[in-house]
Backbone bond lengths (Angstrom), bond angles and torsions (degrees), N, CA, C in turn:
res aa  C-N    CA-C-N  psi(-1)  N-CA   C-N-CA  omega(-1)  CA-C   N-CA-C  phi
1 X - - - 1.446 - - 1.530 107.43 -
2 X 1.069 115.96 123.58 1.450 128.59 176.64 1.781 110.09 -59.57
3 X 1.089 112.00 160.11 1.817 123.79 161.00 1.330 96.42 -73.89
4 X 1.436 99.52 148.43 1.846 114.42 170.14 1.774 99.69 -96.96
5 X 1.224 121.81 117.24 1.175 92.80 174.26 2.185 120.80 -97.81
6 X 1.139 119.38 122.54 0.749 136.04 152.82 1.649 162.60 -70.51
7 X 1.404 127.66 69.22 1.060 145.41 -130.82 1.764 111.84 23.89
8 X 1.290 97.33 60.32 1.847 100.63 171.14 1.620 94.17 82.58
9 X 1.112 145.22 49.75 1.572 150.25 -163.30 1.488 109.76 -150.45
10 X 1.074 135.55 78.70 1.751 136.96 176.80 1.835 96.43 -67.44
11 X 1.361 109.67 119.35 1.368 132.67 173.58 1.483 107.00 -86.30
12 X 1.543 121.62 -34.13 1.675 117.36 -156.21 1.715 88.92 -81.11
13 X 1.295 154.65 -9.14 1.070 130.41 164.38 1.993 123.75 -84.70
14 X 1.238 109.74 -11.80 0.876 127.92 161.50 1.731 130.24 -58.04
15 X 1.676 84.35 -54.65 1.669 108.80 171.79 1.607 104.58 -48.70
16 X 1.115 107.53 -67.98 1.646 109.58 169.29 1.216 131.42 -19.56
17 X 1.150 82.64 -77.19 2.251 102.12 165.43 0.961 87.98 -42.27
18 X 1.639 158.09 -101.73 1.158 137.15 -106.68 1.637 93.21 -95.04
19 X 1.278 141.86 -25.57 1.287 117.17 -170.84 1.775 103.04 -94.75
20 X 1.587 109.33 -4.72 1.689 104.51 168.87 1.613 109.82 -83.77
21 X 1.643 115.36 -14.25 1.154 102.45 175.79 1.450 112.99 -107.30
22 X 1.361 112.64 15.65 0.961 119.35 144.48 1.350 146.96 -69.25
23 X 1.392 112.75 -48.72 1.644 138.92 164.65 1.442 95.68 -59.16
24 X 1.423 117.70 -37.84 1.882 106.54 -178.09 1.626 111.76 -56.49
25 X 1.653 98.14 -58.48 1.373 99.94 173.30 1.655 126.62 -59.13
26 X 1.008 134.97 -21.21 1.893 160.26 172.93 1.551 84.22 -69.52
27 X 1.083 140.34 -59.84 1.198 147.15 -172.33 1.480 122.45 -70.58
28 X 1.367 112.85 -55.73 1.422 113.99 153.94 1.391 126.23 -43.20
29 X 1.148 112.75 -43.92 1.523 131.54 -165.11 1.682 104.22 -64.28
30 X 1.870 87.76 -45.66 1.916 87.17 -169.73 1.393 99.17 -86.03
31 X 1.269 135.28 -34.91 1.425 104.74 -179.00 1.490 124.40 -77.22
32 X 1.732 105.78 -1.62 1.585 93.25 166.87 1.707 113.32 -69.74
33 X 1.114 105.51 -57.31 1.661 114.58 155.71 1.157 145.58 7.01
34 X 2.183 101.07 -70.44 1.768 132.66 147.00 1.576 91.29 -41.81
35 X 1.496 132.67 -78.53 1.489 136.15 -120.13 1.721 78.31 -83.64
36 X 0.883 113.19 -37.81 1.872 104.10 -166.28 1.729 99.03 -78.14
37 X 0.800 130.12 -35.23 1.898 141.82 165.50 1.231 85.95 -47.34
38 X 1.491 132.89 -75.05 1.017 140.10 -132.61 1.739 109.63 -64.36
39 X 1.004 108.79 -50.64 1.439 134.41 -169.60 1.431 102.79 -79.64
40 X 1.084 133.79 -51.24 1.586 145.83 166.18 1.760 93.26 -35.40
41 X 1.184 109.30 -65.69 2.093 104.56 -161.33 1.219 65.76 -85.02
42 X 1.568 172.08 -101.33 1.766 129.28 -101.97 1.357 97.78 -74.00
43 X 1.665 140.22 -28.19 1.305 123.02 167.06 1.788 125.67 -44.63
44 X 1.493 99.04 -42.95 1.356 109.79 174.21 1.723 132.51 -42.76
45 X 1.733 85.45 -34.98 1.728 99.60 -157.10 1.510 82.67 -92.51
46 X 1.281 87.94 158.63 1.751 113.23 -176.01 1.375 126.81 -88.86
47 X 1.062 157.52 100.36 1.586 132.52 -169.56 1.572 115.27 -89.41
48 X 1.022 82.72 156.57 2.152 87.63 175.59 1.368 118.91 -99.37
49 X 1.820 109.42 12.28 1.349 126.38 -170.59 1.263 92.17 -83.94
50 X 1.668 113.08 122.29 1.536 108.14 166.09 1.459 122.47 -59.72
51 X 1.074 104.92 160.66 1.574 113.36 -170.05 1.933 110.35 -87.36
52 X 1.034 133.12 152.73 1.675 131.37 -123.78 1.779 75.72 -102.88
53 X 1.155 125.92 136.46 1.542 133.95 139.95 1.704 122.08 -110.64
54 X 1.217 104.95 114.93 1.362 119.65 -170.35 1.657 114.53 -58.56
55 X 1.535 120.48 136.86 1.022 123.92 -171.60 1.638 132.06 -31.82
56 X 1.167 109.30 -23.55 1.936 124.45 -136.03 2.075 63.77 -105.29
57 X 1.529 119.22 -46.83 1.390 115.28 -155.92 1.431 114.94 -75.52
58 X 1.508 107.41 -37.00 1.367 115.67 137.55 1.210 133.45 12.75
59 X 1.349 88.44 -121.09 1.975 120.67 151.42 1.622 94.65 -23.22
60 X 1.642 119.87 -72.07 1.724 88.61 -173.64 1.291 148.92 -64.84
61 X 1.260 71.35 -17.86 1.866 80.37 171.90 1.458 109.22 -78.12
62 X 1.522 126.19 -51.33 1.595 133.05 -178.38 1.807 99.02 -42.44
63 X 1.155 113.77 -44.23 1.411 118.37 172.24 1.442 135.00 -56.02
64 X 1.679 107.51 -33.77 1.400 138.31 178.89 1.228 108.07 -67.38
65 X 1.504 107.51 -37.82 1.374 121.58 -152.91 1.723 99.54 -107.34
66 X 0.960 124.16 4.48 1.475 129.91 -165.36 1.222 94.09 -118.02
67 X 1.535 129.84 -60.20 1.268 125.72 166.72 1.631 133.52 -35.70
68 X 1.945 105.98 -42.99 1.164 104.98 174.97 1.428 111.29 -86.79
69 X 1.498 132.41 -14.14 1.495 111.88 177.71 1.974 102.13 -68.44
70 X 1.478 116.08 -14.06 1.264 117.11 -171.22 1.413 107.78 -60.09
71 X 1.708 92.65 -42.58 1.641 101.07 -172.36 1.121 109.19 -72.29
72 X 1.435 134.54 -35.98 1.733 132.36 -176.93 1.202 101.69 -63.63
73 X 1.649 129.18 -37.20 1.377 123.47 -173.38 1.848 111.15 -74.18
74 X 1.326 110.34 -31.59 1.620 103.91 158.27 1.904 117.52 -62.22
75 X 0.878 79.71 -48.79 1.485 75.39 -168.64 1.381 121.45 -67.28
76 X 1.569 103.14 -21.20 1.654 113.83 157.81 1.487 124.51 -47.35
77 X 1.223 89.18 -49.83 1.678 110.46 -165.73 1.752 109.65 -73.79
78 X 1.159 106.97 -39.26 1.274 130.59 -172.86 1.909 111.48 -67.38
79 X 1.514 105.42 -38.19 0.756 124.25 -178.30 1.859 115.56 -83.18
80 X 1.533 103.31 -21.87 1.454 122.62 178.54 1.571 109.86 -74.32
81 X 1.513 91.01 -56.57 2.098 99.43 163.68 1.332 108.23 -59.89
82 X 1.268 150.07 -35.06 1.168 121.70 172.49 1.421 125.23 -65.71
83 X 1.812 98.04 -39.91 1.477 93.88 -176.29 1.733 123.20 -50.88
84 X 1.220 102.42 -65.45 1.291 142.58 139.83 1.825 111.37 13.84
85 X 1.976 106.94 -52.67 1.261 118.98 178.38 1.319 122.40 -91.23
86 X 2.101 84.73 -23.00 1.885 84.88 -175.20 1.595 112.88 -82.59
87 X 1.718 99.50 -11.40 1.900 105.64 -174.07 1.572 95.31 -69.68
88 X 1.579 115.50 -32.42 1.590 124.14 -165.64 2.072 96.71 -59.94
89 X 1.127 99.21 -60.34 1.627 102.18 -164.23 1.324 112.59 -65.11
């Protein structure tokens, strides 16, 4: 496409500008679009990454859990002395 010329005024570089800042904006537009698509299906998908338990919660549970193997080990034992008395009688 040729320049129009206009009292000493070239228009065809102008023309440009507006349809390159056009395609910028066409362009802007769609990759906000992609990135918002994008993020929408990674919400979807599932991970197999366990989910984070904080240190302090940790520790309570390791504690929870330390306490009750204590108790299975009484009640093991406890349960061994009985046997133990009733094989005796």
């Amino acid at each position: 496409m040729s320049g129009v010329q206009v009292e000493g005024y070239n228009r065809a570089p102008l023309f440009r500008i507006r349809i390159g800042a056009l395609m910028n904006r066409k362009k802007k537009i769609n990759q906000t679009l992609k990135s918002k698509a994008k993020k929408a299906n990674a919400k979807l998908q599932s991970s197999n990454k366990p989910k984070y338990i904080a240190k302090a919660d940790r520790e309570a549970l390791a504690a929870e859990a330390d306490s009750e193997s204590h108790a299975v080990d009484a009640v093991a034992v406890n349960s061994v002395t009985l046997d133990s008395k009733s094989a005796e009688s």
